[in-house]
N, C-alpha and C positions, 0 to 999 in steps of 0.2 A: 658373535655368530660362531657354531661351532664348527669344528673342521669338516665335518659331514655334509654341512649348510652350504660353507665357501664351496665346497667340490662340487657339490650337485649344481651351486650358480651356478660355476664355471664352466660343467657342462651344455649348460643352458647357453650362456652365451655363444662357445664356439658353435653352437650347434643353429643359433640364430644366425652369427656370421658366414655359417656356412652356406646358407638358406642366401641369404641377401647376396652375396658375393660369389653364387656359383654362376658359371657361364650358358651352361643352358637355358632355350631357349622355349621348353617344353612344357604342355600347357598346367604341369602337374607343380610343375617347382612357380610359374608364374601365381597359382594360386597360394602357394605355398606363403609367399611374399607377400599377397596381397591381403592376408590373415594378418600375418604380422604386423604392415604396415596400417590396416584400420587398428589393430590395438592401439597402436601408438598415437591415430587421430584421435580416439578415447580421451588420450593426456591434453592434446594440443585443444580440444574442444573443452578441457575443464568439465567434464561432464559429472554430474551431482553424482552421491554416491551411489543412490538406488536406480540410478541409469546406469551404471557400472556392473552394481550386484547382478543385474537383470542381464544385462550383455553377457559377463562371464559365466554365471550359471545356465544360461540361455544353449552357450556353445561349448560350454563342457557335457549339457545334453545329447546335444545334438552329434557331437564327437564320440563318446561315449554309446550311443544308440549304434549308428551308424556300424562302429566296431564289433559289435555284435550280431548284427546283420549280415553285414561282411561274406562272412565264409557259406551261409546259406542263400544267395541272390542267386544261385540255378534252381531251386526251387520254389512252384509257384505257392501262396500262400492265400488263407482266407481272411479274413477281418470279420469277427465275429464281434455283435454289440447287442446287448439286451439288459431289459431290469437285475441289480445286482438284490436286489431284493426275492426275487423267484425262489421259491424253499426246495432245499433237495428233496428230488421225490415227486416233485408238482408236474402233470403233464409236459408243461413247457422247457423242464428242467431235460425229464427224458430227450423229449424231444432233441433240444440241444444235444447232448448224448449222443443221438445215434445220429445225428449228421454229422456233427465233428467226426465220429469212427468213419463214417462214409467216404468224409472228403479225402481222408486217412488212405482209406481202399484206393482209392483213384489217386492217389500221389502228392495232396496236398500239404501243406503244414496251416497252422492256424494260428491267429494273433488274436488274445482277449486282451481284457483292461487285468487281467490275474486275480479278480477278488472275488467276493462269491457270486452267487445265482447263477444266473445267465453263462457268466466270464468262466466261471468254477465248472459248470456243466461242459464246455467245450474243451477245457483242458481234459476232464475226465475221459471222453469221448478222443479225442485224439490221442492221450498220452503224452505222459513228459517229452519225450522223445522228439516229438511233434507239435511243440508247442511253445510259441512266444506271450511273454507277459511284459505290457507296457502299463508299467500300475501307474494311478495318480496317487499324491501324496495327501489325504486330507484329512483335515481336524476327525470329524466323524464316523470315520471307517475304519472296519475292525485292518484294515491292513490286506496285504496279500494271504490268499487260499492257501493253507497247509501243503495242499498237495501241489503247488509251485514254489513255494516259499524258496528254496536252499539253489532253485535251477538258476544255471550262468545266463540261460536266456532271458531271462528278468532285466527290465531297464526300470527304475525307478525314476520319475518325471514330477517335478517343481510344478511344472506350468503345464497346462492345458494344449496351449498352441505350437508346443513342440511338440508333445506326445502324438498330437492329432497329424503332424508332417509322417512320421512312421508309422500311422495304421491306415493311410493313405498310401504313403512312398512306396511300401515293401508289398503292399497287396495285388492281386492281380484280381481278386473280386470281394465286396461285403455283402454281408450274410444282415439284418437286424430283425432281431426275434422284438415283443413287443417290451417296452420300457419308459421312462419318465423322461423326465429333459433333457439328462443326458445322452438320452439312445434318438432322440430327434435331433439333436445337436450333431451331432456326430452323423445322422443321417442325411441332415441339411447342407451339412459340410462338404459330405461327398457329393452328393447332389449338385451343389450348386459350384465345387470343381472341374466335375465332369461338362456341367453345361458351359461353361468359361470356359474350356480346354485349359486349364490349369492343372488337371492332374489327366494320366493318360486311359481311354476310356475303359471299363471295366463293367463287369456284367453287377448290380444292385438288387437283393434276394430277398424281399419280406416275407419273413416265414409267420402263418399262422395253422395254426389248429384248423382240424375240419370243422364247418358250422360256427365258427368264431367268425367276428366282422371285426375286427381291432383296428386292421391295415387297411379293409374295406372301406372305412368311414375315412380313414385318413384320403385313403384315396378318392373317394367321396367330393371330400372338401377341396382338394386338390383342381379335381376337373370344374366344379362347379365356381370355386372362386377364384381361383388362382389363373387356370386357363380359360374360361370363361369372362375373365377382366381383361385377357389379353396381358399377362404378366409372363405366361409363359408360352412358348410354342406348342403345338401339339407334340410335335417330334418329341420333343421334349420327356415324354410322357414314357418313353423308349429305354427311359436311361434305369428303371425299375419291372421288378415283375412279383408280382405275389403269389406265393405259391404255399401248399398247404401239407406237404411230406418231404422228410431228407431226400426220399427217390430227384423227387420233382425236383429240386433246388439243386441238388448235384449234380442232375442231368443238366439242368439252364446251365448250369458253370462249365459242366467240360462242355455242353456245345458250344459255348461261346468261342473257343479256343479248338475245335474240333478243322477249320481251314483256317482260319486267321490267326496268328502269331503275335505280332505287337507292328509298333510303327515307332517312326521315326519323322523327322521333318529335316531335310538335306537342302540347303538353300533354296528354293523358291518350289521345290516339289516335297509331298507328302510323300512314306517309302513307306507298303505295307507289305511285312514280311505275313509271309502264309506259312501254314504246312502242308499244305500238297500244292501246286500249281491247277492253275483255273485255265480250263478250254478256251476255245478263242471265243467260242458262241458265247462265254460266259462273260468275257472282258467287254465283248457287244452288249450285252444286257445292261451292265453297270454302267456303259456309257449314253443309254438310252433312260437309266432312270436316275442316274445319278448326276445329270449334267449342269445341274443347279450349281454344284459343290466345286465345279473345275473354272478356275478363273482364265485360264485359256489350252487352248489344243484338246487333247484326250487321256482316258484312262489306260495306261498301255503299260504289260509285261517289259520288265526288266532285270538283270540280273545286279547285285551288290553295287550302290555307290562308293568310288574312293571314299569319301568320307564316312563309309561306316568299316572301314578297317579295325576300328580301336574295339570291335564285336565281333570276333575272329570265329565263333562257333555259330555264329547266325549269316557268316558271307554264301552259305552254298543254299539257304531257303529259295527258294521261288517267290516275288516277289512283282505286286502293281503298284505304278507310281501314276502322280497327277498335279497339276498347277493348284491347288485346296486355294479355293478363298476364305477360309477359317472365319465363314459368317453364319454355318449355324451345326457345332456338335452332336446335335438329337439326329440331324441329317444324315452324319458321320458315323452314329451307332448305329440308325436303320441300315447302312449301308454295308457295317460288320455282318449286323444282324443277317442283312441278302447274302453276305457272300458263305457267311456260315451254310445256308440255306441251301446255294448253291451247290459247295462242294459237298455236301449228303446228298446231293443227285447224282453224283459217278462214283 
């Protein structure tokens, strides 16, 4: 081993002992260790070697993404998905185009897969500047668009189901223009997070052309088999909107975000931070149509939980909290949905 090697161990290791043996008890260094210490089950589990490969490529992904991420999480972001096959130039293509520049005007940044059609079109439309690429890595594809290729916001991704955590994780809405398995994969995905509260709710944009039926049919099929077998709720139906210009689709996005902020869940109450504080008439409303959803007491104005301290630029929002029985999310979006509603009445 050369002297470069031994040093760099050596740094490794003080830098593990450091980690294992510090005395705080904070929940950043606890996680810190507990990285660590699943490595080391890796060993103690004799795990094959492609259960290895898979784990450490897995987390140097996801390490790796994250870091990139990082510095822009004040910024809200779009997740853009469509046919990588769409040709420059093709209605759909523009399209793309001018809603990426749209959400751009309104303050957004945007996340494609970085390759062409669809993904190439929204980067052009927002600009580098403006623009994340989570490419996948595959046999048959020319690779990342020209015009992202050399950007630091580039993640290149192994796997599917880690790339698919980051165009979830970081978004605060998607966009799916029309596309093949992949663009329903990826639609399904969020779909079926949002209904799970597994991922935190967000406004879902199917953009088509005027006079086209692409997303019509889908939805089509949707109500007729899906909620019609009783596989899904109606509510349910809440967590998409189909809409046919960038105007339209931009507007769904910032209204969505136009009174409601995001949420949190604080031990046994739900905390939805707002942007402007809601009337008392209005707290009465929510508790008259929303009382499905509170597993006991009421819907009621409050200011910052202790435990949302570690979010120091979000403690002075105005903010309704409530007992959530977290038994049905399409509930929880019509109920964004009302309170958006509401505050464009004052």
């Amino acid at each position: 081993m050369t002297n470069a090697k031994l040093q760099k161990t050596d740094e490794v290791l003080k830098a593990v002992q450091k980690t294992l043996t510090a005395e705080g008890k904070d929940l950043r260094t606890l996680l810190y260790r507990d990285i660590l210490f699943n490595a080391l089950k890796c060993q103690r589990d004799e795990l094959d070697i492609l259960d290895l490969k898979l784990i450490n490529r897995a987390l140097a992904e996801l390490r790796h993404a994250a870091s990139v991420f990082k510095p822009y999480r004040r910024f809200r972001k779009v997740s853009i998905f469509g046919s990588a096959r769409e040709p420059k130039g093709s209605p759909y293509y523009e399209l793309a185009v001018r809603f990426a520049h749209r959400l751009v005007e309104k303050g957004f940044m945007v996340i494609t897969g970085a390759a062409s059609g669809i993904m190439q079109a929204g980067i052009e439309g927002a600009g580098l500047r403006n623009s994340f690429g989570v490419n996948i890595l595959l046999p048959f594809e020319k690779g990342l668009a020209k015009i992202i290729r050399d950007d630091p916001k580039v993640v290149r991704f192994k796997y599917f189901f880690t790339r698919k955590i980051f165009f979830v994780m970081e978004a605060d809405a998607v966009t799916l223009f029309p596309g093949g398995f992949g663009t329903h994969d990826e639609g399904f995905e969020v779909l079926t997070l949002l209904q799970t509260g597994k991922a935190p709710l967000m406004p879902v944009v199917l953009m088509e052309l005027p006079g086209e039926n692409y997303w019509e049919t889908w939805d089509r099929f949707i109500r007729r088999q899906l909620l019609a077998r009783g596989f899904i709720s109606a509510e349910d139906l809440s967590f998409y909107k189909i809409v046919r210009s960038p105007e339209e689709a931009v507007n769904y996005i910032t209204s969505y975000y136009s009174t409601y902020h995001s949420l949190r869940q604080v031990r046994d109450k739900l905390v939805i931070r707002l942007e402007k504080e809601l009337k008392d008439a209005h707290v009465r409303k929510l508790n008259d149509m929303f009382q499905d959803l509170v597993e006991s007491g009421k819907i009621f104005k409050t200011r910052a939980f202790p435990e949302e301290k570690d979010e120091p630029n979000l403690r002075s929002r105005p903010r309704i909290a409530f007992a959530y029985n977290r038994k049905s999310a399409g509930r929880l979006n019509e109920m964004i949905l009302t309170i958006n509603k509401l505050g464009r009445s004052f």
